[in-house]
N, C-alpha and C positions, 0 to 999 in steps of 0.2 A: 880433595886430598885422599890417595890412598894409600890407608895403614897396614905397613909391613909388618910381619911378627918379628920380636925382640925376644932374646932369651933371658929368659929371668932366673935366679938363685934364688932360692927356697932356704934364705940363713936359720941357724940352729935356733936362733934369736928368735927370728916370727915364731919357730914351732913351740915357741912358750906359753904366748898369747891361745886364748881362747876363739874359737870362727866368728866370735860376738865382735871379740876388739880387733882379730885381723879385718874382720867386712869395716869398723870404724873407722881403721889406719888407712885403707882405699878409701874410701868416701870423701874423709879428711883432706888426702891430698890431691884427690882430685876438683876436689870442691876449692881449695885453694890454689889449683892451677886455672881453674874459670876464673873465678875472681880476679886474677893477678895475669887477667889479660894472655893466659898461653892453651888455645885451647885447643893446639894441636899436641901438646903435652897432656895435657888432659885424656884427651883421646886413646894415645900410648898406652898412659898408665891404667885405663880401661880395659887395652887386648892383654895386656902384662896380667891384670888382676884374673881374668878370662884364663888364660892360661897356665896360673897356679891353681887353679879348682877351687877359686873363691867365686860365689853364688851371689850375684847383684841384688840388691833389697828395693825397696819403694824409694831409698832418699838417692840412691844413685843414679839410677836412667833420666832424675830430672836433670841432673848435672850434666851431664855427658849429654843430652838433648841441647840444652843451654850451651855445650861446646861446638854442637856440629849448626846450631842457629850461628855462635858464632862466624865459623867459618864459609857458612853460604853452600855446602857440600849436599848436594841430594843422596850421592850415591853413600855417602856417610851416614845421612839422617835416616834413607832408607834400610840400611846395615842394622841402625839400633834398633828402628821401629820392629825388624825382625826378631832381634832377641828379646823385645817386649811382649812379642804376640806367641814367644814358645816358654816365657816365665809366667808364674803364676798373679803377676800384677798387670795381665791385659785387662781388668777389668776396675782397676786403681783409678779412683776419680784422679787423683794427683800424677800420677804419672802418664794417663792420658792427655788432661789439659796441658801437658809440657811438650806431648808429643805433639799436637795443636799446634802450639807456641812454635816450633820450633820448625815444622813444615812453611808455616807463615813465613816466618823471618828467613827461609831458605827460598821466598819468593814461589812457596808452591801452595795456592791460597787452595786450590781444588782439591788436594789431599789433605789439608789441613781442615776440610770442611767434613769429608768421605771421614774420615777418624773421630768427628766432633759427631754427627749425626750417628757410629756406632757405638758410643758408648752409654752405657745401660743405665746410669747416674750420673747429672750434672749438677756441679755447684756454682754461685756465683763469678766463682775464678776462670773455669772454665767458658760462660756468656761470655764473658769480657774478653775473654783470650778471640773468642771468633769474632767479637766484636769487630776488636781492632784489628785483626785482617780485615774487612772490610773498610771499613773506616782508614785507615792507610792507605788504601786504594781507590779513596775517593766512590766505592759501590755506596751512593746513599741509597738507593732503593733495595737493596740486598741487606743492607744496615739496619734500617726501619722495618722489613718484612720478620726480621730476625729477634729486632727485638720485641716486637706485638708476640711472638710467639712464646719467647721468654718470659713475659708476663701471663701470657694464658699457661705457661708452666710452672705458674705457683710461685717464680725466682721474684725478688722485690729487688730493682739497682735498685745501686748504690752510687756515691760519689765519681767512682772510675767508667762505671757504666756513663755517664753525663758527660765526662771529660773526653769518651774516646766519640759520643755522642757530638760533642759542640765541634772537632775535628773532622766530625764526617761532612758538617754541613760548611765551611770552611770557605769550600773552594765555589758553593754557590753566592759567598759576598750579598746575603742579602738580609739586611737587618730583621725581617720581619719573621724569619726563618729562627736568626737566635734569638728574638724574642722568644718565642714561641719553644724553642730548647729552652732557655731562661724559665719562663714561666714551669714546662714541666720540673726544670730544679726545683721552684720552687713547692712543688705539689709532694714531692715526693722526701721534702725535706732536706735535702743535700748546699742549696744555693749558698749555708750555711759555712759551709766546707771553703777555707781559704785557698785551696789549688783550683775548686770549682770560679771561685769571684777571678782568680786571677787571670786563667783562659778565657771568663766573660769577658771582660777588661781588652785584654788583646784582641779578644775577635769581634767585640764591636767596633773596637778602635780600624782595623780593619776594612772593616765591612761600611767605615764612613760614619758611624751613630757615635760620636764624642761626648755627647748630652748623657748618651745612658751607661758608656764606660766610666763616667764622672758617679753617676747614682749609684753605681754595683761597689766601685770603690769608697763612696762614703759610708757604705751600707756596712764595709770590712768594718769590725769591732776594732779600734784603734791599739787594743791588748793584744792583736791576734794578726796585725800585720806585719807581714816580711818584708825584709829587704826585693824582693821579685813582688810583693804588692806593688811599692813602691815604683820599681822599675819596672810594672808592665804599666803605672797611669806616665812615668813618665816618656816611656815611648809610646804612648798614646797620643799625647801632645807635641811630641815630635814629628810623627806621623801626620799630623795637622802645623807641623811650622808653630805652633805657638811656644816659641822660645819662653816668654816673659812668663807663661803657666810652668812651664817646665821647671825653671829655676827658682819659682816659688813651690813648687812640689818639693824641690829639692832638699830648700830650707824647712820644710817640711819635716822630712824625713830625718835630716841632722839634729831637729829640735826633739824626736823621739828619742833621742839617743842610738842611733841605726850606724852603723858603718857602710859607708857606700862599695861598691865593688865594681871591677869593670866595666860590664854593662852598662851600670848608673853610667856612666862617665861617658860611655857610647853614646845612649842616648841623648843624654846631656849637648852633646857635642853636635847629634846630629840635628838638633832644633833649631840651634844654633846656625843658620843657614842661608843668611837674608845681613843684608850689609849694618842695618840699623841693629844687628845683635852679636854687631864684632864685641862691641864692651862685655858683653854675657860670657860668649865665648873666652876672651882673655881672663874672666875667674873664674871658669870652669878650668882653662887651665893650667892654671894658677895652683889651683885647689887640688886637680890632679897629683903634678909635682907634688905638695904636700904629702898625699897620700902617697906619695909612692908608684902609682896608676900610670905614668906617662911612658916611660921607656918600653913601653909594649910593642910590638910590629903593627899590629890594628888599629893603638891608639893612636902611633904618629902617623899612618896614613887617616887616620880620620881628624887630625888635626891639620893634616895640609889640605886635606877637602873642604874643611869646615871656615880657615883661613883664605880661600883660594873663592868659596862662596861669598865671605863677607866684604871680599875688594883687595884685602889686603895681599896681594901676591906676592911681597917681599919677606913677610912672616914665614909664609908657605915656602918659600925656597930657601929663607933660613934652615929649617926642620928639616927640610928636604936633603941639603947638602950636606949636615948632619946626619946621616942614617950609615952605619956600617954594612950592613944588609941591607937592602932593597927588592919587593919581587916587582912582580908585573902592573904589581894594583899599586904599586909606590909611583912608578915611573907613569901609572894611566893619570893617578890623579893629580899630581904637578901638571900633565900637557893637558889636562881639562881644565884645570885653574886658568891656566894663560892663554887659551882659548877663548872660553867664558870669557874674560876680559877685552879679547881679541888682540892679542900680542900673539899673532901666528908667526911672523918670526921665529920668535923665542920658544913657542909651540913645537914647530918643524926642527929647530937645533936642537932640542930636548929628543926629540923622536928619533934623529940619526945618533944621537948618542947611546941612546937605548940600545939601538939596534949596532952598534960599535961596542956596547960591552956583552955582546951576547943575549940579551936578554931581548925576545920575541916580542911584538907588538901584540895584542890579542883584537878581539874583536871591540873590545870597548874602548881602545884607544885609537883605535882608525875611525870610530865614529865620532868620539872625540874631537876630532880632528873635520870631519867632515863637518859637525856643528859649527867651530869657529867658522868655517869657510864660507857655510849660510851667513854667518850674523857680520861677517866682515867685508863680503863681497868680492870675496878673492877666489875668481874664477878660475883661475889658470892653476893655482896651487888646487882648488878643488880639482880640478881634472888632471892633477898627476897625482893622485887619492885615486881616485877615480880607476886610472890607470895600477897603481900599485895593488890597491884590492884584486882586480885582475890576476897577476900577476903571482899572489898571495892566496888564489882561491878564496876570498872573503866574498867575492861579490855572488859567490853562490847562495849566498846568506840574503834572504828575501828582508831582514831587518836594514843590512848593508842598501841595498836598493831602492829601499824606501828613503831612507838618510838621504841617498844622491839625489832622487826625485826632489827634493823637498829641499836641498845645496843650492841645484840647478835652479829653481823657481826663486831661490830670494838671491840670487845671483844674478838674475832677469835673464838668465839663458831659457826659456821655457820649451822653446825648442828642443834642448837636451833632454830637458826634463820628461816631456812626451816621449823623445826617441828610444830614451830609457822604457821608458814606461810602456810602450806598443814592442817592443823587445823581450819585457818578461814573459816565460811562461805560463806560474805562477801569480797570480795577485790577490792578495788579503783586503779587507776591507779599509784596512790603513795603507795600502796602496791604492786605492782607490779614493781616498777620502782625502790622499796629500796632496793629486792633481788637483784633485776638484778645488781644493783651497788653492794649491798654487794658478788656476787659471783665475776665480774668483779676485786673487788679491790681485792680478795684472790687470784686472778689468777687460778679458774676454770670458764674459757671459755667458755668448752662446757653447763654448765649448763645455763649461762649467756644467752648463744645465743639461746637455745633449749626454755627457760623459754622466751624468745623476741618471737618467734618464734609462741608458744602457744596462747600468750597475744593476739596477731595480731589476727589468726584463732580465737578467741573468740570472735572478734571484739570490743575489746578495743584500743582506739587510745591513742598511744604513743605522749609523749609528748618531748618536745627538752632536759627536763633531762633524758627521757628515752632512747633517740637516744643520748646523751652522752656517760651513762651508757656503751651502748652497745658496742660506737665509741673505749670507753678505754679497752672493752673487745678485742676489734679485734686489737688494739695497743699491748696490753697485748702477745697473740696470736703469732703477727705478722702474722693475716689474712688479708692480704692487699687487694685481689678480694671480701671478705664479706665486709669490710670497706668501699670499696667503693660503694658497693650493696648499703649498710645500710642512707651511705650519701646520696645516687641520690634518696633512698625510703624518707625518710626526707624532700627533696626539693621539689622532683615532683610529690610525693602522698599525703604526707599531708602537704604542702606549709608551712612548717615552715621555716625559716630565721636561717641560720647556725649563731652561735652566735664564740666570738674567740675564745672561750675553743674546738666547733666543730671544726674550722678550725688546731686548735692547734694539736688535738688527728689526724688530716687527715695529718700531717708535721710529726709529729713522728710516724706516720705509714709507710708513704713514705721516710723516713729518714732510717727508718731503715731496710726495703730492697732497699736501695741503691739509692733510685731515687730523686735523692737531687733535679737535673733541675725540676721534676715535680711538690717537695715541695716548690722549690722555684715559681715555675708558681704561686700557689695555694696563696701563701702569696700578691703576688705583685699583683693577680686579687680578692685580698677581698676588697668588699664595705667598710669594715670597717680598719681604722687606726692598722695594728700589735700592739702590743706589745711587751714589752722586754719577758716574756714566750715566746711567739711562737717563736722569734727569736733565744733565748736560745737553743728550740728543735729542731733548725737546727742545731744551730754551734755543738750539741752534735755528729749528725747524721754524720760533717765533719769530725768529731777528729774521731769518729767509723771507718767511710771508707776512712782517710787519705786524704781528699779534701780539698788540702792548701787555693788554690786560692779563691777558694768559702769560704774557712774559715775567710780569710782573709777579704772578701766584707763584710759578717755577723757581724762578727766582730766590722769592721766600724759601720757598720747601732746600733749593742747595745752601744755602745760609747757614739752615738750620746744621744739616749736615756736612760741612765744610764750611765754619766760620771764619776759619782763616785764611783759603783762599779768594784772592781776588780773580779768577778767571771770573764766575755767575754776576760779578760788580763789573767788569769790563763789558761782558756780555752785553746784561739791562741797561747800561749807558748807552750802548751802538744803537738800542733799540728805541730810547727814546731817542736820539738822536737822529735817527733814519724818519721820525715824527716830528722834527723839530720842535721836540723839547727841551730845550736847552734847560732849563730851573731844572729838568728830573738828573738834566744830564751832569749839574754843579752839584747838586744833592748826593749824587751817587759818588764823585768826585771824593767830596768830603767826607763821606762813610768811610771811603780807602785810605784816606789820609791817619785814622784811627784803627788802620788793622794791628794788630798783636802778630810780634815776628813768631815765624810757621820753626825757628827751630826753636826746641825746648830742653832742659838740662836733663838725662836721666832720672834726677830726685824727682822729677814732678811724675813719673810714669810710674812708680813703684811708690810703695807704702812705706813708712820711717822706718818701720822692726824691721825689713829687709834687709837695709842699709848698715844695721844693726847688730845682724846674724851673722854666725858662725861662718859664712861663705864669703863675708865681705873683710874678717878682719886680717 
């Protein structure tokens, strides 16, 4: 923006005032035109104050810097920076660190560093300020260089310094990284600090470690927690689908006496995600209503998401057809509900309608859409998606791309899927990783592995869904020597962590040439707890090659973890029976005959206070 001169009057009035209380009366109201959100006013009344021979002081320039931060304006910030460097506060820690600030938020980090490096005194406001230029911009190695030097300059962070700290490392998602920020909080005394616990909290949650955004949250002083404590553990457990932890946080937080607030309710809602927690969902919004929280535009599109997830799609287009306003994300998330469900029908009428009241499809709704068309098998409607993207400019979109690759494969068109796919210019390793699964689940192999094969010599690095991919192609196969190739290239070339689905496809590999002791080795040496899966794709492995006794251990072991299915009791019966043991096989019989029905009444999932609390009455 640039600022015109305005003629200003010089009333008889001002000339009463002292140049103490006229510099006040500027200051005043330029300080309460940032504030109040008008900072090209602000600005004005700057050249205005300029041109009555009023002499700017140290509390002004930070304001007026804070105006032209607001407006994103260089040739503005650089205007002030001028009249700072010919007043006698070029040498103001405070007015410098604002000049900082304000280069930064004008997106201009290099002159906001050039200005930090000249000035002659730094205080901790100032660290911070160049911090977070960094740290905003994701420079972790400029971040950490800066602040080792900070501390060899005698400065001690503080709380903010940690906070713009645990942001920088953020986008590296790797626990071990915020520990390790964690820890320094805690050295330096700050961990203490409830805005420090509460960014822990989210950026573990984040970063996958639930376990330790659970410890940093108990660790908050129960007198000292906020409402945003609260609502960062419970989008932590959101973040993990654990509905049932959510809504006992919840009641949690009601039993302090806390007033929840939108967010809460966001979150709340968005745990709420999985059909077994439609009941949860209908008192949260329930509870909602109560508070007042429902009639928001956010909240009801994340109540038709949240309904539309847990089955119910009638609810969802209750809501839906009730809304006076609607934007893009109203209309995506109804035609993802019915989608998901696979009523593309109703999908596709939803979509011309959309686009009959003016309102544009975006990109998340044409994928949308491309989803049902995979999980439905609706070729032809996929390929006039297909064609519309086209058409749309969407399918320049290398997300859009991947989507069709990945339509076409569970479509059983693979054909398209390839022609697609030898078509792009462009391909990411999730284009690469979606054939590979789609020729894998069709059961051609060799392409699967030939297309791994390529990927690698290109040097693109595979990732743990793309060493899946492959794991089930060689299951597939029954290539048990590339499977195992595939697995050791996984571990010890590029150190990824075999997750149970890898272990799972390396048991039904060796299961099915025979080598039951070695899949069993592989099960009882994973770092991680089995599952009833992998256990399952043994005892299949024993019924194939007649292995009672080993059937019968397995057996045991899914029992234990799935008492209530009878699948591991039908199993161990075929097995003796394939032995003709009929006694094991009457045995097994009558076991089943005493199973406990597999549905259960919510009271048995939750604790009696639950039922109890303020959320339920």
């Amino acid at each position: 923006m640039i600022i015109y001169p305005v003629a200003v009057t010089v009333t008889p009035f001002m000339n009463r005032f002292s140049n103490f209380s006229i510099l006040s009366f500027w200051n005043s109201n330029i300080r309460e035109a940032v504030n109040g959100g008008h900072a090209q006013k602000a600005l004005l009344l700057f050249r205005q104050m300029k041109q009555t021979g009023v002499t700017p002081n140290g509390s002004t320039f930070p304001f007026v810097a804070k105006a032209c931060a607001r407006i994103s304006c260089l040739w503005n910030s650089q205007m002030i920076h001028a009249h700072v460097a010919k007043s006698c506060f070029q040498s103001n820690v405070f007015v410098q660190t604002a000049m900082v600030d304000m280069y930064m938020k004008c997106g201009h980090l290099e002159d906001a560093h050039h200005v930090f490096v000249g000035m002659p005194t730094r205080d901790i406001a100032s660290w911070n300020a160049m911090l977070a230029g960094f740290s905003h911009r994701s420079f972790v190695d400029r971040f950490f260089c800066l602040l080792r030097e900070m501390r060899y300059s005698g400065i001690h962070p503080d709380s903010v310094t940690v906070l713009f700290l645990i942001q920088s490392v953020l986008e590296l998602k790797n626990p071990n990284v915020v520990k390790a920020v964690h820890c320094f909080a805690i050295r330096i005394g700050v961990h203490i600090d409830v805005s420090v616990a509460n960014t822990l909290i989210a950026v573990y949650a984040k970063c996958g470690d639930l376990c330790s955004a659970e410890i940093v949250f108990d660790e908050i002083g129960s007198d000292i927690r906020s409402v945003i404590s609260w609502n960062s553990m419970i989008a932590a457990y959101a973040n993990f689908e654990k509905y049932d932890k959510a809504v006992y946080c919840y009641t949690g937080m009601l039993g302090c006496g806390l007033l929840p607030d939108i967010s809460t309710i966001l979150n709340l809602l968005s745990a709420c995600v999985q059909p077994k927690a439609l009941f949860q969902g209908l008192l949260i919004h329930s509870h909602a209503i109560q508070l007042g929280c429902d009639a928001g535009l956010c909240v009801v599109n994340t109540l038709i998401s949240m309904y539309s997830k847990c089955g119910d799609v009638h609810s969802a287009r209750l809501l839906f057809d009730g809304m006076s306003i609607r934007t893009c994300v109203s209309w995506t998330v109804m035609i993802s509900g019915y989608a998901e469900k696979g009523y593309m029908d109703e999908a596709l009428t939803l979509f011309n309608t959309m686009e009959a009241t003016g309102e544009n499809p975006d990109l998340v709704t044409v994928l949308a859409l491309i989803s049902g068309c995979g999980q439905t098998g609706s070729l032809e409607l996929g390929k006039w998606i297909d064609n519309y993207s086209i058409n749309k400019g969407l399918k320049e979109n290398i997300v859009v791309c991947n989507a069709l690759i990945d339509m076409y494969a569970k479509c059983g068109s693979l054909s398209n899927a390839k022609e697609l796919f030898y078509s792009m210019a462009n391909k990411t390793i999730v284009t690469w990783t979606t054939l590979i699964t789609a020729c894998a689940l069709s059961g051609d192999v060799k392409d699967a592995l030939d297309l791994f094969l390529v990927m690698v010599q290109m040097g693109m690095k595979p990732n743990h869904i793309t060493f899946l991919a492959v794991l089930q192609a060689c299951a597939h196969g029954g290539l048990l020597e590339r499977g195992l190739e595939c697995f050791n290239m996984m571990t010890q070339k590029y150190g990824i962590r075999p997750g149970i689905d890898h272990y799972s496809c390396m048991v039904d590999l060796l299961g099915r040439k025979g080598q039951l002791r070695e899949a069993l080795g592989i099960i009882e040496c994973m770092p991680v707890e089995p599952d009833a899966g992998i256990w399952s794709a043994l005892l299949s492995a024993c019924k194939l090659h007649a292995k009672m006794e080993m059937g019968k251990y397995v057996s045991e072991r899914l029992f234990q973890l799935e008492p209530n299915v009878a699948v591991p009791y039908v199993e161990l019966a075929n097995i003796y029976a394939s032995a003709g043991m009929w006694d094991g096989v009457a045995a097994i019989r009558r076991k089943m005959k005493y199973l406990p029905s597999e549905k259960m009444s919510w009271t048995k999932h939750y604790p009696s206070e639950w039922q109890n609390s303020y959320l339920y009455s």
